[in-house]
C-alpha positions as MATLAB code, in Angstrom:
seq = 'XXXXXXXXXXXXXXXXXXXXXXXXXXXXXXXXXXXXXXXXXXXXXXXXXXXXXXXXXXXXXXXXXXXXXXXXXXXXXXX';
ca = [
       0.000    0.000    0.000;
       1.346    3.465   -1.193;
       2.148    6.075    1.789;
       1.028    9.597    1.248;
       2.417   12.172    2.557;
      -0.602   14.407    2.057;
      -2.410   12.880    4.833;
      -0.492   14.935    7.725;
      -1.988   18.181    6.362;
      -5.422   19.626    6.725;
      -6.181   22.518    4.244;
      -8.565   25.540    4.463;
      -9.876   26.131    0.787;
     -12.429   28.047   -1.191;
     -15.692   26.728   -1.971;
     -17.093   26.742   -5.287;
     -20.461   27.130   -3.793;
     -19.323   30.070   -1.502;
     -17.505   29.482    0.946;
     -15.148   28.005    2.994;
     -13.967   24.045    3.348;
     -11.682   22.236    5.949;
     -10.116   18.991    3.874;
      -7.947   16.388    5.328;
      -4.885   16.368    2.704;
      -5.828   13.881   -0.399;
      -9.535   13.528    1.356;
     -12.585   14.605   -0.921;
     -14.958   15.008    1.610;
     -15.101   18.292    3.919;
     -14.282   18.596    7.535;
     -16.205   21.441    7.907;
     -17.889   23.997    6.117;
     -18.264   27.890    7.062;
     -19.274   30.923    5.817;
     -15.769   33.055    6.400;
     -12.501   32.209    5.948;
     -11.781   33.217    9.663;
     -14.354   30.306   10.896;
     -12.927   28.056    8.621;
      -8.966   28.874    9.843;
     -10.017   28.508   13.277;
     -12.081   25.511   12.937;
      -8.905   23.964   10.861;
      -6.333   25.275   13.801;
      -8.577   23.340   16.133;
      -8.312   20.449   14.232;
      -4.919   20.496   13.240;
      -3.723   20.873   16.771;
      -5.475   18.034   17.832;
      -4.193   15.869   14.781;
      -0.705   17.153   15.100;
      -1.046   17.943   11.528;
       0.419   20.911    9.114;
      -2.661   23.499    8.294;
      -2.536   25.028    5.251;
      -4.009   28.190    4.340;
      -5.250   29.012    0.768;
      -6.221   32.268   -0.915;
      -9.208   32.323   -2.816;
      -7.423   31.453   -5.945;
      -6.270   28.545   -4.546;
      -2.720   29.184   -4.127;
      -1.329   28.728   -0.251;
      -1.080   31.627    1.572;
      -0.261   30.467    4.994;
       1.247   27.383    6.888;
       0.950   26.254   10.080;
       2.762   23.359   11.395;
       1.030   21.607   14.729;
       3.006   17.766   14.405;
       6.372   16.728   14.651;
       8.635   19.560   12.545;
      12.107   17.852   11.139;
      13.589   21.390   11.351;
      12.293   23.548   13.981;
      13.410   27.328   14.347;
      16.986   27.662   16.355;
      16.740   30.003   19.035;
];
């Protein structure tokens, strides 16, 4: 059975519908769904945290604008 690596990440991303969608990485299916972006990113946060997972934040036009690591990082910050 293939590993993927898109499983430790939960994404906040647009809905086509209007919008916003929490998605496990490589799921189909929505965590959540909210009106605003800021529900959504909090909601995710949440989640993340408790999954010890990487949240990643996309713009509307899908492109990530924010990253937020909450599991084991390989290369933490010095300092």
């Amino acid at each position: 059975m293939a590993s993927h690596k898109t499983t430790g990440t939960h994404h906040v991303v647009p809905n086509h519908d209007g919008g916003w969608d929490v998605k496990r990485g490589g799921g189909q299916r929505s965590s959540g769904h909210f009106d605003s972006k800021k529900e959504a990113v909090d909601f995710g946060r949440n989640v993340s945290r408790n999954q010890s997972t990487e949240l990643k934040i996309h713009n509307r036009d899908g492109k990530i604008a924010q990253s937020d690591s909450h599991g084991h990082d390989p290369n933490p910050p010095r300092g």
